[in-house]
C-alpha positions as CSV (number, residue, x, y, z in Angstrom):
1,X,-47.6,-30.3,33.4
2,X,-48.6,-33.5,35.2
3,X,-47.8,-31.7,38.6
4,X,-50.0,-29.2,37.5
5,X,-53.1,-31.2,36.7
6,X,-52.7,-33.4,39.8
7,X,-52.7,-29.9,41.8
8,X,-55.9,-28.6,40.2
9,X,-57.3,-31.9,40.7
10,X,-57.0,-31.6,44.4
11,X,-58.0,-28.1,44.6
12,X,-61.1,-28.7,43.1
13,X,-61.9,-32.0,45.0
14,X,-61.4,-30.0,48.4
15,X,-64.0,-27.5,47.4
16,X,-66.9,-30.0,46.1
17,X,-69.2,-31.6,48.5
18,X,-67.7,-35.3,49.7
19,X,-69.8,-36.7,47.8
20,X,-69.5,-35.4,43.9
21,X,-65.6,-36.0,44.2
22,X,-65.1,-39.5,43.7
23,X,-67.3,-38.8,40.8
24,X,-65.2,-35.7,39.3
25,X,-61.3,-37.3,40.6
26,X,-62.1,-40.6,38.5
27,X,-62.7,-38.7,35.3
28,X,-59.1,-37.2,35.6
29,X,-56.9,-39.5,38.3
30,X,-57.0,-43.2,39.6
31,X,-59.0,-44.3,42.2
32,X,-56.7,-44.1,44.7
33,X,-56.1,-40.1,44.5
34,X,-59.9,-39.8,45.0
35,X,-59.6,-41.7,48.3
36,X,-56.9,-39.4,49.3
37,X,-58.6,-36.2,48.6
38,X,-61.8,-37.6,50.2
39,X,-60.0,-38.5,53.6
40,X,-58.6,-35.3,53.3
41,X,-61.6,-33.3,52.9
42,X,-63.8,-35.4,55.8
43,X,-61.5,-33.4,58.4
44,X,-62.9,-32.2,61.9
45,X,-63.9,-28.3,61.8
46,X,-60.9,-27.0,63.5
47,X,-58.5,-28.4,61.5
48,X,-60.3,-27.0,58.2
49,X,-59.8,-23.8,59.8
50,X,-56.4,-23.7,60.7
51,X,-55.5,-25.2,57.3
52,X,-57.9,-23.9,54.6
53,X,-56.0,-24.2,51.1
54,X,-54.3,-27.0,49.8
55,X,-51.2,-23.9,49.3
56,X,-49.7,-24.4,52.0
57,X,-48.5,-28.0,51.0
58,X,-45.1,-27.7,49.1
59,X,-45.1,-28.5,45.3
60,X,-41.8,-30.2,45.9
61,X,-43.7,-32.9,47.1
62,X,-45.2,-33.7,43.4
63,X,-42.2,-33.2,41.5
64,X,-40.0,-36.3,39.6
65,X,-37.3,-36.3,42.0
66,X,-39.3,-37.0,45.3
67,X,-41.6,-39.6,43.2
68,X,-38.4,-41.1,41.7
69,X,-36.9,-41.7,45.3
70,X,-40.3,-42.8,46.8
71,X,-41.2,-45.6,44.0
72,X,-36.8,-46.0,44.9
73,X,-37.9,-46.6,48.7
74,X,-41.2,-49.2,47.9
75,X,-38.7,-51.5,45.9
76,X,-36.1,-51.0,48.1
77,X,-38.6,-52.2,50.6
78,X,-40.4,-55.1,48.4
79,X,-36.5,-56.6,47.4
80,X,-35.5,-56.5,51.0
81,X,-38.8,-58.1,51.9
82,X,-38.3,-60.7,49.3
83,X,-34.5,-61.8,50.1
84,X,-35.9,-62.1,53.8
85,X,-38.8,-64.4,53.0
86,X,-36.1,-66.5,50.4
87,X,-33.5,-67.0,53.2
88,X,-36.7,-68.0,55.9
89,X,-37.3,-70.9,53.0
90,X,-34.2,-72.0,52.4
91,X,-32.9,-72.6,56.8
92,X,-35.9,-74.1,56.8
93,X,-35.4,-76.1,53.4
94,X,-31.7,-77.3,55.3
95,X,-33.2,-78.2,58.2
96,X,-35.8,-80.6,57.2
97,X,-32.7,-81.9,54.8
98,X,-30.7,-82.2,58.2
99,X,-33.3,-84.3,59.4
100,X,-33.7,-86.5,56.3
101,X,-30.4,-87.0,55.7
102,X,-29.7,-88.1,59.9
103,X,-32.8,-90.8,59.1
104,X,-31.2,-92.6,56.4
105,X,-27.7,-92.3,57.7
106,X,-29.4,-94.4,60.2
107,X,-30.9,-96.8,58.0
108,X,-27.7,-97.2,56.3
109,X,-25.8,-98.2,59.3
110,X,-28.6,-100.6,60.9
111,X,-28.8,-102.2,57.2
112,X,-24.9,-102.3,57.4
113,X,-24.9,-103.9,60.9
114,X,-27.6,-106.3,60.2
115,X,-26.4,-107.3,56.9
């Protein structure tokens, strides 16, 4: 059903004048599908000829499994992101601890030395 809806959305946005659709895909989608269809729809002459319908994009590519693995992929992507930006914190984290530690073994041994 949801597949559905989304496809008639996009149908009717390619045949509206650019500017009516953001209008007409924010009564029925997000924002962001109204973006999509608009760059879709600003396309150079030859391309709209050589690709007039939005049939000849698969369906499979709105269906639960492929949306399943692509929100999958994004936090795939974000975790992998994260872990990298942890580890860059804590090398740095143990080097400045490096340092600090070498400047009051110092201290210790001139206080031991002098004292």
């Amino acid at each position: 059903m949801f597949r559905n809806r989304i496809w008639n959305v996009i149908r009717t946005a390619c045949r509206m004048h650019r500017r009516t659709v953001a209008v007409h895909i924010r009564r029925y989608s997000p924002v962001g599908l109204g973006l999509l269809t608009t760059a879709l729809c600003e396309e150079d002459e030859k391309r709209k000829r050589s690709y007039n319908t939005w049939d000849d994009i698969s369906l499979d590519r709105l269906e639960h499994e492929f949306l399943i693995r692509q929100a999958t992929t994004i936090n795939v992507n974000a975790a992998t992101q994260l872990l990298t930006v942890t580890l860059v914190a804590i090398q740095d984290t143990s080097e400045r601890l490096r340092e600090a530690l070498s400047k009051e073994i110092c201290l210790v041994k001139q206080a031991l030395e002098w004292g």
